[in-house]
Structure formats: C-alpha cells, structure tokens
N, CA, C and O of each residue as an XYZ file, in Angstrom:
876
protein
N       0.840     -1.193      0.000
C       0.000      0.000      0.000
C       0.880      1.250      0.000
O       1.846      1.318      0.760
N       0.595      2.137     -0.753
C       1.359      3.318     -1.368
C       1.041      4.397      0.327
O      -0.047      4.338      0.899
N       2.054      5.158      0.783
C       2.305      5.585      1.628
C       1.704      7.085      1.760
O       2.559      7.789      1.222
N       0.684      7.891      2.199
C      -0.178      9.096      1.668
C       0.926     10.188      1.965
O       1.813     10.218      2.818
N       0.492     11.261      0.760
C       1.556     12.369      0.954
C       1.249     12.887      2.487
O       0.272     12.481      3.117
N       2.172     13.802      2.996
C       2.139     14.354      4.034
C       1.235     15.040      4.499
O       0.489     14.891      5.467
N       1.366     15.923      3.634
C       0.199     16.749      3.672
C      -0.958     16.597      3.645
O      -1.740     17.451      4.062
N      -1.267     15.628      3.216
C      -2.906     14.968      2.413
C      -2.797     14.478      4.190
O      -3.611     15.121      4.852
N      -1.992     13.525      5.002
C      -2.067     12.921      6.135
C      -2.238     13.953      6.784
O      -3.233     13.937      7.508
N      -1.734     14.701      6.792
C      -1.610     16.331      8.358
C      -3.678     16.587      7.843
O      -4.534     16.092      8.576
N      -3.936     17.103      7.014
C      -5.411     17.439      6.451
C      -5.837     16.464      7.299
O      -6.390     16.800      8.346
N      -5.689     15.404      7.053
C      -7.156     14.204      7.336
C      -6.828     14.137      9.592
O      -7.686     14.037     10.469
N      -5.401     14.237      9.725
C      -5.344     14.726     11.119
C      -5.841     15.483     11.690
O      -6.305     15.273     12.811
N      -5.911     17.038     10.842
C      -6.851     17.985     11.764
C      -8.157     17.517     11.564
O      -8.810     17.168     12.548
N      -8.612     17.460     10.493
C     -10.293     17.490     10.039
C     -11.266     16.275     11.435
O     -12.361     16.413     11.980
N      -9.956     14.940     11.582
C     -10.330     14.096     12.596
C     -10.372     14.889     14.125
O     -11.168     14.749     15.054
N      -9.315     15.671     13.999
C      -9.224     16.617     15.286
C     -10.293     17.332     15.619
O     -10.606     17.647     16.767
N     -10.848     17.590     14.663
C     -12.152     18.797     14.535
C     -13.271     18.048     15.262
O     -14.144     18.376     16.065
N     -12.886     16.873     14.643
C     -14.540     16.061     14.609
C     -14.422     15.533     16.107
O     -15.413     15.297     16.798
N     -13.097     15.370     16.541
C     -13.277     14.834     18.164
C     -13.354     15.839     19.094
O     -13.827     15.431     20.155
N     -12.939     17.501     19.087
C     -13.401     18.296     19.818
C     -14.836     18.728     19.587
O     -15.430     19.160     20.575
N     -15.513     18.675     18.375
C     -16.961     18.903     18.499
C     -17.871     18.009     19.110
O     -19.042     18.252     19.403
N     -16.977     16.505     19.355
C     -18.037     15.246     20.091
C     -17.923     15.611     21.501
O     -18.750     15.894     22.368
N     -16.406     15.501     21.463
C     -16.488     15.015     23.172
C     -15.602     16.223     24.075
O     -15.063     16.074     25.171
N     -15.653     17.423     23.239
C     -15.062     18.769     23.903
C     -13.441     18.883     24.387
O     -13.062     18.048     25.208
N     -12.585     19.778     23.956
C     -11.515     20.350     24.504
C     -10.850     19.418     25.774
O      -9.917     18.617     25.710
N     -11.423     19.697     26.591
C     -10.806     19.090     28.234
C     -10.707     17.770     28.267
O     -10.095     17.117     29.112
N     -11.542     17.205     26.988
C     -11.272     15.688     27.623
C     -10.304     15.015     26.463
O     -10.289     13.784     26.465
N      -9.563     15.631     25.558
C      -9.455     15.186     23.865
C      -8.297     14.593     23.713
O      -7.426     15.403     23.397
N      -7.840     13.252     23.830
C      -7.078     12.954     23.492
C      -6.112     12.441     22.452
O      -6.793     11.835     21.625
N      -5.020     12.411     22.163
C      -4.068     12.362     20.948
C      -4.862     10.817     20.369
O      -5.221     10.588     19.214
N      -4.984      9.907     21.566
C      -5.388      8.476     21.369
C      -6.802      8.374     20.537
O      -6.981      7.538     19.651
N      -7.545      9.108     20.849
C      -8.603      9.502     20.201
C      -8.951      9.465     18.877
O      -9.681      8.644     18.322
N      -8.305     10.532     18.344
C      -7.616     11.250     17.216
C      -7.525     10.139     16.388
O      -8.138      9.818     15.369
N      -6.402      9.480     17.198
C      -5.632      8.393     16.056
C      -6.731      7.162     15.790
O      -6.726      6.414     14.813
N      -7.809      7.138     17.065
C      -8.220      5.837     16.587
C      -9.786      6.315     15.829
O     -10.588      5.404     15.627
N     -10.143      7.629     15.463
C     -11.122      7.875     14.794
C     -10.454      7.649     13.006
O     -11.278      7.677     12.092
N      -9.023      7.449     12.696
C      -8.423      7.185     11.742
C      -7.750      5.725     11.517
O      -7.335      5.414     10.400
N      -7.695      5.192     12.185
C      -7.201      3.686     12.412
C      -5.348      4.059     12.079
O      -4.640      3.591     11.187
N      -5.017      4.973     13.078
C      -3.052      5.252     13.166
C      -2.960      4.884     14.847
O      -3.621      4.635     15.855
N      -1.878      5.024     14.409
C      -1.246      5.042     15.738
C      -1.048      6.474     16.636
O      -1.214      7.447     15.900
N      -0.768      6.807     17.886
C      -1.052      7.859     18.624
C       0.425      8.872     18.089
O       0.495     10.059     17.773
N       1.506      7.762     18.168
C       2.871      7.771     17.544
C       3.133      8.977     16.336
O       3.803     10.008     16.292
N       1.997      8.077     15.154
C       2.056      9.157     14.381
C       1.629     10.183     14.013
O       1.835     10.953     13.075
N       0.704     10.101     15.247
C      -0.145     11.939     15.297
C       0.881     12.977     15.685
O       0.975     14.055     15.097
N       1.759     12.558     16.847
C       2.758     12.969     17.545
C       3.801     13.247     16.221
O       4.236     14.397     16.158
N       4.215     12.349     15.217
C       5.134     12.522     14.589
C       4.376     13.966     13.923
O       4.696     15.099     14.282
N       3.562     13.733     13.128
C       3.336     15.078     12.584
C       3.123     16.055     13.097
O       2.828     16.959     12.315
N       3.144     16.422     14.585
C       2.007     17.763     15.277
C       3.445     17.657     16.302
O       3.918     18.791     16.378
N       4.152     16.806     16.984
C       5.070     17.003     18.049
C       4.515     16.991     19.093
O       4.696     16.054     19.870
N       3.864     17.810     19.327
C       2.411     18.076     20.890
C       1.317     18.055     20.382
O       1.012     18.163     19.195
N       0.398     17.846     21.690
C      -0.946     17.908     21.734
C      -1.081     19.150     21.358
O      -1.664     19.483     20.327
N      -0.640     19.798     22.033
C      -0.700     21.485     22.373
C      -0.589     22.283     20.902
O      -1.275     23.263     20.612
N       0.485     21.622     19.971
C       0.248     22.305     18.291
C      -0.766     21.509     17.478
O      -1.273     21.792     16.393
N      -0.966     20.286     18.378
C      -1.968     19.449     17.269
C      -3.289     20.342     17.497
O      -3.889     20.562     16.445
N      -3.739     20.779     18.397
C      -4.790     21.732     18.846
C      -4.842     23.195     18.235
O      -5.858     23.578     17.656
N      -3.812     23.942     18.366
C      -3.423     24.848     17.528
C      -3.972     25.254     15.893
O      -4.732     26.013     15.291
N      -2.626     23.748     15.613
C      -3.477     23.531     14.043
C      -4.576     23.568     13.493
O      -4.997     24.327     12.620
N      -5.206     22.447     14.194
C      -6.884     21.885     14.640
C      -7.538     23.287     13.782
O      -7.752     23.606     12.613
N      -7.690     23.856     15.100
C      -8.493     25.126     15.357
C      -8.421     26.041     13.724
O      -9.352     26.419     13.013
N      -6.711     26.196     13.509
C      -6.444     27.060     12.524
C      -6.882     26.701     11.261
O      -6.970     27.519     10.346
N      -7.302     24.948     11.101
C      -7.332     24.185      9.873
C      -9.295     24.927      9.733
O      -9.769     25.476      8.739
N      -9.862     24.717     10.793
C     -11.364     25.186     10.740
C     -11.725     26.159     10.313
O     -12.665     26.402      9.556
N     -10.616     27.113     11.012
C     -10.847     28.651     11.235
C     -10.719     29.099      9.527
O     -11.508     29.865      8.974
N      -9.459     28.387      8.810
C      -9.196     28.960      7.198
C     -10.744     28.585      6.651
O     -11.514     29.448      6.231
N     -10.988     27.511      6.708
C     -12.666     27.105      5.854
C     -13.405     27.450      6.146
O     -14.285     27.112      5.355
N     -14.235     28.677      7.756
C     -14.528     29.265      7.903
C     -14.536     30.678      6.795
O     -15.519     31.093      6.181
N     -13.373     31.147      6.771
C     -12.763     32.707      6.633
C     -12.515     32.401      5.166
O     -12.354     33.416      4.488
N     -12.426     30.919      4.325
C     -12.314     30.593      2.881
C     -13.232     31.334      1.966
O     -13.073     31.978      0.929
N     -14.715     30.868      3.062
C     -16.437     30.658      2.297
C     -16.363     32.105      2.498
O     -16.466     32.788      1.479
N     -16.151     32.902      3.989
C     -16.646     34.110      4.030
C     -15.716     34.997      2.840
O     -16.359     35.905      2.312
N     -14.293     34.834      2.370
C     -13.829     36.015      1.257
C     -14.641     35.329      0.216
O     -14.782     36.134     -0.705
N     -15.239     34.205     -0.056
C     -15.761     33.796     -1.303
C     -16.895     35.158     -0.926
O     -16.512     36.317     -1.090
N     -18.202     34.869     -0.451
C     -18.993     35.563     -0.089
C     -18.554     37.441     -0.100
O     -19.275     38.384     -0.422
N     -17.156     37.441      0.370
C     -17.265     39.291      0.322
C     -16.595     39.316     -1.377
O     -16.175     40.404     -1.771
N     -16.539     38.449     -2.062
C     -16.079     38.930     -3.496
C     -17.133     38.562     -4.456
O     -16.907     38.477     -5.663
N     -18.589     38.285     -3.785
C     -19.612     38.004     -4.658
C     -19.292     36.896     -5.366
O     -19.445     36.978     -6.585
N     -18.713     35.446     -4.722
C     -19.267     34.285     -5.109
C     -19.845     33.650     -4.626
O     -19.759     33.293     -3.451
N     -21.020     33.166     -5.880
C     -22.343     32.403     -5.164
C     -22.244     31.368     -5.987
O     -22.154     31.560     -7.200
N     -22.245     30.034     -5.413
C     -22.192     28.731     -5.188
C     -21.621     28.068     -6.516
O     -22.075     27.282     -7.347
N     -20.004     28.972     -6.278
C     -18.687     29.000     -7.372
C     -18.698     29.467     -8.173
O     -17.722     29.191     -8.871
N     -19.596     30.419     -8.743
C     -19.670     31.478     -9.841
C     -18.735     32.706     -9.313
O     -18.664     33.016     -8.124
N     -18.190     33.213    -10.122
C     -17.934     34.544    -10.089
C     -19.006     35.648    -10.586
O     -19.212     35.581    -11.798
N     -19.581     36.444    -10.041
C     -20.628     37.414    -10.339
C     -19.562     38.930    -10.944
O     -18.462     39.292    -10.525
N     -20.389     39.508    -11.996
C     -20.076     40.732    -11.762
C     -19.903     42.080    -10.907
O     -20.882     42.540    -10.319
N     -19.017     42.525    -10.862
C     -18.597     43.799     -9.770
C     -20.005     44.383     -9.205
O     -20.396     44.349     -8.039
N     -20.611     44.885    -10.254
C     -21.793     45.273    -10.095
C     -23.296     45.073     -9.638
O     -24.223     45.883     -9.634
N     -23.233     43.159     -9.086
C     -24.330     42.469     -9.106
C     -24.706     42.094     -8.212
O     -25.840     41.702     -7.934
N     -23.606     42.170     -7.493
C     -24.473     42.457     -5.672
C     -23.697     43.382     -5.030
O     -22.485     43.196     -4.928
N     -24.238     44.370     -4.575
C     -23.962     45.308     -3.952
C     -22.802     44.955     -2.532
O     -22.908     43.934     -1.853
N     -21.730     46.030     -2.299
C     -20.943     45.860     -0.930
C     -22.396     45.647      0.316
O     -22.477     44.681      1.074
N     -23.040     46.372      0.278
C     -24.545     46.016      1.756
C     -24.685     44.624      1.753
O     -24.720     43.844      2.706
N     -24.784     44.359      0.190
C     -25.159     43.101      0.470
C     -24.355     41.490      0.655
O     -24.832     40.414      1.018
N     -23.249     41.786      0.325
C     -22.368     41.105      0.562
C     -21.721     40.889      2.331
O     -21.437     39.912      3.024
N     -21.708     41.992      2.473
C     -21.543     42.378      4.218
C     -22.364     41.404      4.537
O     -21.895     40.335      4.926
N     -23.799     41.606      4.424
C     -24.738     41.044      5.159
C     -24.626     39.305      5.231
O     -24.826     38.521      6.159
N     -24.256     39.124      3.957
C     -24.147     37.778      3.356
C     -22.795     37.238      4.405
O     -23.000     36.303      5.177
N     -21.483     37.885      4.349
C     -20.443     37.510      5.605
C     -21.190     37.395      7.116
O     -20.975     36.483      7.915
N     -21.795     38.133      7.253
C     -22.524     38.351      8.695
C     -23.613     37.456      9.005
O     -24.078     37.268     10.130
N     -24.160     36.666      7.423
C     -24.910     35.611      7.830
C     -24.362     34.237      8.078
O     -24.792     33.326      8.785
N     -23.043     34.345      7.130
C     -22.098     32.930      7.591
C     -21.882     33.255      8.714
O     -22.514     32.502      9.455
N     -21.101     34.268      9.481
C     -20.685     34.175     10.794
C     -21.612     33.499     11.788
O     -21.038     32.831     12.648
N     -22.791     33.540     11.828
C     -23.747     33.372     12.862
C     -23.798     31.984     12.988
O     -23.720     31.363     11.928
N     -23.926     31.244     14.175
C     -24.325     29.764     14.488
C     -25.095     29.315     13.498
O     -24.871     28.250     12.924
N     -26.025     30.060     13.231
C     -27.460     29.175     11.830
C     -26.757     29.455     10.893
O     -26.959     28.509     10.132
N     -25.916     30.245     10.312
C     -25.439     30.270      8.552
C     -24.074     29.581      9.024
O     -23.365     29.579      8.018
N     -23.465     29.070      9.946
C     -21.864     28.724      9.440
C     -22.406     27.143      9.431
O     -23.478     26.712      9.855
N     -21.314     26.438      8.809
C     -21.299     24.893      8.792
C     -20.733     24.512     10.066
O     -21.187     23.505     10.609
N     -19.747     25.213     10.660
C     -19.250     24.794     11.682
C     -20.073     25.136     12.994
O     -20.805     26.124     13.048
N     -19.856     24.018     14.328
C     -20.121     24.042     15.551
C     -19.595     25.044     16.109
O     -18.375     25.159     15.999
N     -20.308     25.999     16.823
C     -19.908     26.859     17.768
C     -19.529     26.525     18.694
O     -18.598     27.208     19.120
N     -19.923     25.454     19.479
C     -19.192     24.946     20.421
C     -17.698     24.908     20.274
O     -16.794     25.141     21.076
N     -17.705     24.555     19.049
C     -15.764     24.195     19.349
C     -15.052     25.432     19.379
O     -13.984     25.410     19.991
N     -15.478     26.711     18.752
C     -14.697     27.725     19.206
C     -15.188     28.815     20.450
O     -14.654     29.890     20.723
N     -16.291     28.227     21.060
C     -16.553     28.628     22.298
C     -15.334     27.955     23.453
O     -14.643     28.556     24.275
N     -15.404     26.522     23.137
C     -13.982     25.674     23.815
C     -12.908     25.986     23.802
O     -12.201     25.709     24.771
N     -12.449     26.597     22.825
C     -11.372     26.915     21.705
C     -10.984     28.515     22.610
O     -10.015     28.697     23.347
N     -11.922     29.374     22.312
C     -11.762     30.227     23.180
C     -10.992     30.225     25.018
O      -9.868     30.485     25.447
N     -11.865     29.934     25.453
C     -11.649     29.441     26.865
C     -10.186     28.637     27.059
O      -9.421     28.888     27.989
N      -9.926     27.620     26.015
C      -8.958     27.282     26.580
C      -7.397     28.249     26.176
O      -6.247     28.041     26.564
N      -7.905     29.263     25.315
C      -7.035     30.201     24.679
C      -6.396     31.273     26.007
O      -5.410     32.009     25.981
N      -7.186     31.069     26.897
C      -6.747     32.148     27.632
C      -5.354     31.521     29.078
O      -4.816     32.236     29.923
N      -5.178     30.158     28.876
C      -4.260     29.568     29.116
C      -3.207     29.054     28.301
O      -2.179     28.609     28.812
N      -3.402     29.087     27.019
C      -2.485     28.217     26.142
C      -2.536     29.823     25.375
O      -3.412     30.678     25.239
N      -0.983     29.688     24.942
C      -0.229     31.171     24.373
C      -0.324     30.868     22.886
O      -0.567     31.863     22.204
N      -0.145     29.369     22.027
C       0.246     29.106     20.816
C      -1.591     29.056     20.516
O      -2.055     29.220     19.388
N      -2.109     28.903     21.257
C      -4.005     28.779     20.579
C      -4.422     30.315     20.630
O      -5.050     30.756     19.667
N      -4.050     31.322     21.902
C      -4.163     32.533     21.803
C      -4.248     33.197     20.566
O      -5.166     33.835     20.050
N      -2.839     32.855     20.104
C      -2.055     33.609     19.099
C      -2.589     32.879     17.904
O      -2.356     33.456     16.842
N      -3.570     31.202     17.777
C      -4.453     31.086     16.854
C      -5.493     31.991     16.579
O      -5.769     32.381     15.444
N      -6.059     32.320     17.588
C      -7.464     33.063     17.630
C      -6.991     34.072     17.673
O      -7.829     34.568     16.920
N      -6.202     35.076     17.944
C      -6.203     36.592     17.440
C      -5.495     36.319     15.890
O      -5.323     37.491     15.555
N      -5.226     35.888     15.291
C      -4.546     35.995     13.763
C      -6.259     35.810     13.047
O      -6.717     36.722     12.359
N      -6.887     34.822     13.260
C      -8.378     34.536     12.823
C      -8.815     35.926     12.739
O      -8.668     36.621     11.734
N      -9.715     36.561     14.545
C     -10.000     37.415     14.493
C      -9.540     38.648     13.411
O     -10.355     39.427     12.916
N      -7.880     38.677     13.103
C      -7.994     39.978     12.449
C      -7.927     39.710     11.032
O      -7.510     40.499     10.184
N      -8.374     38.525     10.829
C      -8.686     38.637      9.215
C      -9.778     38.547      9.117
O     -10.218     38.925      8.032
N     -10.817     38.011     10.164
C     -12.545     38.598      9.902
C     -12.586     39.987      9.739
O     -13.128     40.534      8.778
N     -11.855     40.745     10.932
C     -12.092     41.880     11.116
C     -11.933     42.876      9.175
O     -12.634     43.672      8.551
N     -10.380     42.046      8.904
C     -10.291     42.718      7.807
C     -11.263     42.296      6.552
O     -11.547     43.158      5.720
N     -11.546     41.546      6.481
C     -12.675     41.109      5.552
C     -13.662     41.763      6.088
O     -13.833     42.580      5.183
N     -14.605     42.079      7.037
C     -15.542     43.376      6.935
C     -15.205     44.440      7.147
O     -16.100     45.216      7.484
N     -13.813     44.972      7.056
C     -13.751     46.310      7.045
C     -13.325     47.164      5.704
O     -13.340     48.384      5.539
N     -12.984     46.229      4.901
C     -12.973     46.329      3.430
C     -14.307     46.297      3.048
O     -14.675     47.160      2.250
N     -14.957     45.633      3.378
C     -16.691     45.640      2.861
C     -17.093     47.381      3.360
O     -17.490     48.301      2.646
N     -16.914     47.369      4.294
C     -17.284     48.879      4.402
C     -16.464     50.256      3.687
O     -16.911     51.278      3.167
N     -15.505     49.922      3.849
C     -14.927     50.399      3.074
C     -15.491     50.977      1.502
O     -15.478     52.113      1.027
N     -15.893     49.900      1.046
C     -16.548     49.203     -0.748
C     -17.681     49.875     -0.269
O     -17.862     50.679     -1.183
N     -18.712     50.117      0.694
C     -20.032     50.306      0.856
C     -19.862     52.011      1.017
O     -20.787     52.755      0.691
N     -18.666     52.493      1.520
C     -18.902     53.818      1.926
C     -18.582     54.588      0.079
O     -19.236     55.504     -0.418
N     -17.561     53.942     -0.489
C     -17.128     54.511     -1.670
C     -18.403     54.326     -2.848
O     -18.483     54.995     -3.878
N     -19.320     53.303     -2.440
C     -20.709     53.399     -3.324
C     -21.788     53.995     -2.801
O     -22.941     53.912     -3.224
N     -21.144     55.000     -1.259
C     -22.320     55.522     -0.880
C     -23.461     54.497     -0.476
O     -24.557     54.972     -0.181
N     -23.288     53.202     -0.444
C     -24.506     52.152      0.815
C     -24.236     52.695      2.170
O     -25.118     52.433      2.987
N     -23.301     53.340      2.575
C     -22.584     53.142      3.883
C     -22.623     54.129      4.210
O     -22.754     54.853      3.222
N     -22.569     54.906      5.460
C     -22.570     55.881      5.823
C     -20.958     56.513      6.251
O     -20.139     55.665      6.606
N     -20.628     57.600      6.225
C     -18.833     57.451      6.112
C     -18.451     57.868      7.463
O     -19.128     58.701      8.066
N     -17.432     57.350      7.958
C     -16.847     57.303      9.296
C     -16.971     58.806     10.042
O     -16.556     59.742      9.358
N     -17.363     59.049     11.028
C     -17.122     59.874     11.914
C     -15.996     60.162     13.026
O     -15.415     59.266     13.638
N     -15.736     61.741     13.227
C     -14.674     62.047     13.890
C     -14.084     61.175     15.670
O     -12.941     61.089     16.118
N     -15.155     60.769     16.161
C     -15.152     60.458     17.301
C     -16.607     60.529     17.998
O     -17.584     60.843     17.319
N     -16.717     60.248     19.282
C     -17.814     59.343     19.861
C     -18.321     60.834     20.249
O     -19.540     60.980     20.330
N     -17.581     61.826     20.467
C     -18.398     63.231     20.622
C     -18.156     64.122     20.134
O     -17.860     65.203     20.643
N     -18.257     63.760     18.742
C     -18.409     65.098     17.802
C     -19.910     65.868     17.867
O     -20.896     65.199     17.558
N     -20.076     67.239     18.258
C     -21.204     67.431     18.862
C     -22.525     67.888     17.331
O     -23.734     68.111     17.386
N     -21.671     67.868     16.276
C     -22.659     67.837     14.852
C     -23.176     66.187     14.689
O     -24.163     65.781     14.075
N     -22.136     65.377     15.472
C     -23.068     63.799     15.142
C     -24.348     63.701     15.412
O     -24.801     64.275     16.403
N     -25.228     62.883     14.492
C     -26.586     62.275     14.805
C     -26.553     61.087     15.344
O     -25.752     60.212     15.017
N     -27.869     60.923     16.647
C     -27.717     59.683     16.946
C     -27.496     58.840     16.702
O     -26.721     58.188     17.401
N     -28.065     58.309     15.508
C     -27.986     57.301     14.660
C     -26.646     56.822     13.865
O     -26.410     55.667     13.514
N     -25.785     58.014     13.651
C     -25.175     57.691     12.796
C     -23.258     57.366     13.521
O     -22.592     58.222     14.102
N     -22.803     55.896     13.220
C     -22.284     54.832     13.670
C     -20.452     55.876     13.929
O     -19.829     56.531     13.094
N     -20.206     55.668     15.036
C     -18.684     56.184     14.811
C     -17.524     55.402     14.796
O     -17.578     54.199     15.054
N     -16.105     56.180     14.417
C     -15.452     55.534     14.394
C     -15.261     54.896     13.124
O     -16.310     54.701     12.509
N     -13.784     54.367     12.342
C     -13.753     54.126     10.826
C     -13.950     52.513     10.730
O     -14.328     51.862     11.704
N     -13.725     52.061      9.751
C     -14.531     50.732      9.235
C     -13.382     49.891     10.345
O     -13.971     49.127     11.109
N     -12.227     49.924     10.481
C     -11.401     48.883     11.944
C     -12.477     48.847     12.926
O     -12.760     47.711     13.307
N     -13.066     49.687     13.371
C     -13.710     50.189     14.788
C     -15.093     49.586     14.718
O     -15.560     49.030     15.712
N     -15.813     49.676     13.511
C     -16.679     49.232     13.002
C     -16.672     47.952     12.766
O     -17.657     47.248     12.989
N     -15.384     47.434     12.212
C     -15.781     46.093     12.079
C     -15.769     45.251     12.881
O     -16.313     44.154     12.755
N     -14.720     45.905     14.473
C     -14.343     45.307     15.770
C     -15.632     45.044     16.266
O     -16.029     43.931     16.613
N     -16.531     46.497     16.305
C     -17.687     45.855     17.183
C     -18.694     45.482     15.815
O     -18.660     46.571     15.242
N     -19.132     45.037     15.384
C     -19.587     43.960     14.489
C     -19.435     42.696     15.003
O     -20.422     42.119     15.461
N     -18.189     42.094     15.001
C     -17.513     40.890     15.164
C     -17.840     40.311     16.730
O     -18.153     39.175     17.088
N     -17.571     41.985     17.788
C     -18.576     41.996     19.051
C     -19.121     41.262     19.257
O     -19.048     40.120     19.712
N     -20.081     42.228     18.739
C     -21.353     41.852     18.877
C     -22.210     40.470     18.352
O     -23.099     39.875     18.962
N     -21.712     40.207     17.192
C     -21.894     38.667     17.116
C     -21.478     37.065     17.702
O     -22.102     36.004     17.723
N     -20.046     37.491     18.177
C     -19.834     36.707     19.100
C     -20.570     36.582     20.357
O     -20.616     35.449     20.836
N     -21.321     37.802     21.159
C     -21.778     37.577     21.831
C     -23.251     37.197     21.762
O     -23.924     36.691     22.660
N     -23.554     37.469     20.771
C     -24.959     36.616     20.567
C     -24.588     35.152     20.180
O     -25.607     34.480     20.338
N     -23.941     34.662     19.904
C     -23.333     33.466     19.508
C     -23.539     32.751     20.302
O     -24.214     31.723     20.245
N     -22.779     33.358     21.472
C     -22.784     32.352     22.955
C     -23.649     32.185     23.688
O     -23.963     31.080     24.129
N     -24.491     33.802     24.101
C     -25.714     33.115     24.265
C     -26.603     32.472     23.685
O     -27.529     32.171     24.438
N     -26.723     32.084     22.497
C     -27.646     31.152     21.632
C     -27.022     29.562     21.993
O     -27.862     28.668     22.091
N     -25.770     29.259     22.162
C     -25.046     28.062     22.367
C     -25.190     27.964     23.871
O     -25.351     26.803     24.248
N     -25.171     29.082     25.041
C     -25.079     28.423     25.884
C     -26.814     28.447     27.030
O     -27.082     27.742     28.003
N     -27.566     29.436     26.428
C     -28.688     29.878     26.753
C     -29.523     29.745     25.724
O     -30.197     30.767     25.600
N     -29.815     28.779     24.789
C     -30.819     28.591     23.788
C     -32.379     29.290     23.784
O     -32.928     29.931     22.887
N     -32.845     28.936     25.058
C     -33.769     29.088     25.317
C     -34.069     30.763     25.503
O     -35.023     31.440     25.118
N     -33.019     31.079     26.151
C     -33.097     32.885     25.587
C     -33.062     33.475     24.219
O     -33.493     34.625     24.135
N     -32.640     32.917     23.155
C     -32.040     33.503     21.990
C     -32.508     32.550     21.381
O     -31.976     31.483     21.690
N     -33.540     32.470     20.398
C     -33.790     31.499     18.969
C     -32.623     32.171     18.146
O     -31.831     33.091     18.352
N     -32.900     31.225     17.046
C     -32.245     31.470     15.638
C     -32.772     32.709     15.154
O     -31.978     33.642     15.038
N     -33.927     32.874     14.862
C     -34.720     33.721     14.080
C     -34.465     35.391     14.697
O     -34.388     36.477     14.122
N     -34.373     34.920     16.330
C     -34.672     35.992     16.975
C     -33.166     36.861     16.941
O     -33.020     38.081     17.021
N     -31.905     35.595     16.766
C     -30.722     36.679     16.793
C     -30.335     36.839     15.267
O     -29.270     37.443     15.143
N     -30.764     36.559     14.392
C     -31.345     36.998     12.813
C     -31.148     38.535     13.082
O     -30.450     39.527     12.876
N     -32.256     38.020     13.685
C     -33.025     39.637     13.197
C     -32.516     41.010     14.302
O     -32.767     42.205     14.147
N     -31.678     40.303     15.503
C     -31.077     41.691     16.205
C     -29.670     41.903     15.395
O     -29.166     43.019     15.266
N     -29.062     40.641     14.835
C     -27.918     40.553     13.997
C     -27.714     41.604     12.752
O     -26.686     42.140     12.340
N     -29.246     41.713     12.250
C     -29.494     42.669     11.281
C     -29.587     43.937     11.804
O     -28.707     44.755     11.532
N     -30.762     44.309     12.702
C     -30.568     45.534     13.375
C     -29.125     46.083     13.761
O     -28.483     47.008     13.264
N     -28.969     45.637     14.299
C     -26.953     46.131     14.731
C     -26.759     46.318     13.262
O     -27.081     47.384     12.737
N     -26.233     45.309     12.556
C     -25.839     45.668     10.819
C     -26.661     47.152     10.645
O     -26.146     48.188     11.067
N     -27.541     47.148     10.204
C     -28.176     48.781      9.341
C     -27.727     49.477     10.756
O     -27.220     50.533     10.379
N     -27.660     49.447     11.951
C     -27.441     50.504     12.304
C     -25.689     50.879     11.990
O     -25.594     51.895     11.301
N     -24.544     50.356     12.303
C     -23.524     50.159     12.035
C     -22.937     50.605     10.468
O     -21.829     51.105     10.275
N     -24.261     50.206      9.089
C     -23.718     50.778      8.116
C     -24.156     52.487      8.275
O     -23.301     53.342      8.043
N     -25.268     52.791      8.604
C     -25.587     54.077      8.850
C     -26.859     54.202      8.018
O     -27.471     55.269      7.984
C-alpha cells in the first residue's frame, strides 16, 4: 500500500481533530482519540504535530481557514462558485451575506468548538495567538466591505469620534477597523448566548437583532 503524501495525512489529522473536539469537547481530547477515529497510531499523530498542544493549535487554525475561505468567497460576490459581476451584488449586500455565515445558523461549523477553543485560549499562548490571527482577518474582511459600501455611498462614512457634537444619533462612529471590531462583538456575543442559553435567543430571533446592529452600524 502506497504511503499518503504528508500533507494529504496532516489534512485528514486535523479534520479528525475537529470532529473529536466537536463530540467530546476540549478538556477531555485525546491524541489516542484522534488516532483511533483514523485507524493510526497515537505515535504518528505525535510525529506530525510534536504536541498535543500544536496538534490543537493547528486543529483550530485548519477550521478557522474554511470558515474565513467561504466568508472572502462571499465578500467577493461568489455564489455557489460562480464569479458574479462587480456590479451584481452590492458591498450592503455582501456584508450582510459575511454576517450571515458568521452566525451559528449560517456557518457549517459548531460553535461549540470555538466557544472551547476560546476558553482554553486564555491559558495556552500558541491557541491565543491562533485566535487573534483569525480574528484579524474577519475583522479585515468586513472592514474592506465597508470600506466598498462607503465609496458606493450604501454606507454611511466614518465619523470624527464618539463626541463630535454635529453627530446624529444614529449615525455609527469611528472608521470601518472600529466598526468592524464591534460587528464581530457583537456577534460573538450573541453566539454564545444562543449556544449556551438557547432558550433565551432562537435562531430567528438573533437573525433579526444581527441585522438591526448591521443597518445601524452601516448608517
């Protein structure tokens, strides 16, 4: 039997990794696990990853790219592998379209695992430093959308600061970084309470505050 490239092996390692922190959670996950949801040895999980601790790392980072893959598909107006013209869906609407993958009901992925993922980030320095590299390429993928939305005029254009005394209530401060920080906010935290308080937060119901925040935020 022909011996699988490396790489093709490291892939099918995380993707198994994925699938055993979404069963049986973070704290309990072992390398042994891993290997026997693939029929390897524990040996050669270790050979490719060295530690648990980067096999986790990876893990996370392998999710996080196919996450952040679909969403630049989505902010460059591709729909279901087409390339669309510049012109054929609007920056609003593309935003919106990123902001609907982000949410527990539009992503493919379990929230749980980067609710786990989180938490255990604030002890482990190499998963930290997974999840802030993530974060700032969401961030930059909707802040280019605004960006695109303010130069077609969808968007309302950045304001001087939180008390400029000509501002209107309504209208969102701070430039598209600032904007896209609390965006990202604010969805994470509806996130969690929908994952960890269901019963407070339907689907439908954080839809639709998900949107409110959005129009208010573009302006």
């Amino acid at each position: 039997m022909a011996r699988k490239n490396p790489a093709v092996r490291r892939e099918e390692i995380l993707a198994a990794t994925v699938e055993e922190i979404e069963a049986t959670g973070l704290r309990t996950l072992r390398v042994s696990d891993v290997a026997a949801r693939l029929g390897l040895s524990a040996s050669l999980i270790i050979y490719h990853f060295e530690t648990k601790e980067a096999l986790v790392a990876a893990a996370f980072d392998y999710a996080g790219r196919q996450d952040i893959d679909r969403a630049r598909k989505l902010a460059a107006g591709t729909d279901s592998g087409r390339e669309v013209s510049a012109g054929t869906v609007s920056a609003r609407e593309r935003l919106r379209a990123v902001v609907g993958w982000y949410l527990p009901s539009g992503s493919s992925r379990s929230w749980k695992i980067w609710i786990d993922g989180w938490s255990a980030g604030l002890f482990d320095e190499e998963l930290k430093s997974t999840f802030a590299a993530m974060d700032r390429e969401w961030k930059s993928i909707l802040a280019r959308l605004l960006e695109e939305a303010i130069a077609a005029g969808e968007c309302a254009a950045p304001t001087s600061g939180v008390h400029a005394p000509t501002r209107r209530a309504e209208t969102p401060t701070g430039g598209t970084d600032a904007r896209a920080t609390r965006i990202l906010a604010f969805l994470d935290g509806l996130a969690i309470q929908m994952m960890v308080n269901p019963e407070a937060v339907e689907a439908e119901q954080l839809r639709v505050w998900a949107d409110d925040f959005l129009t208010h935020e573009l302006g």
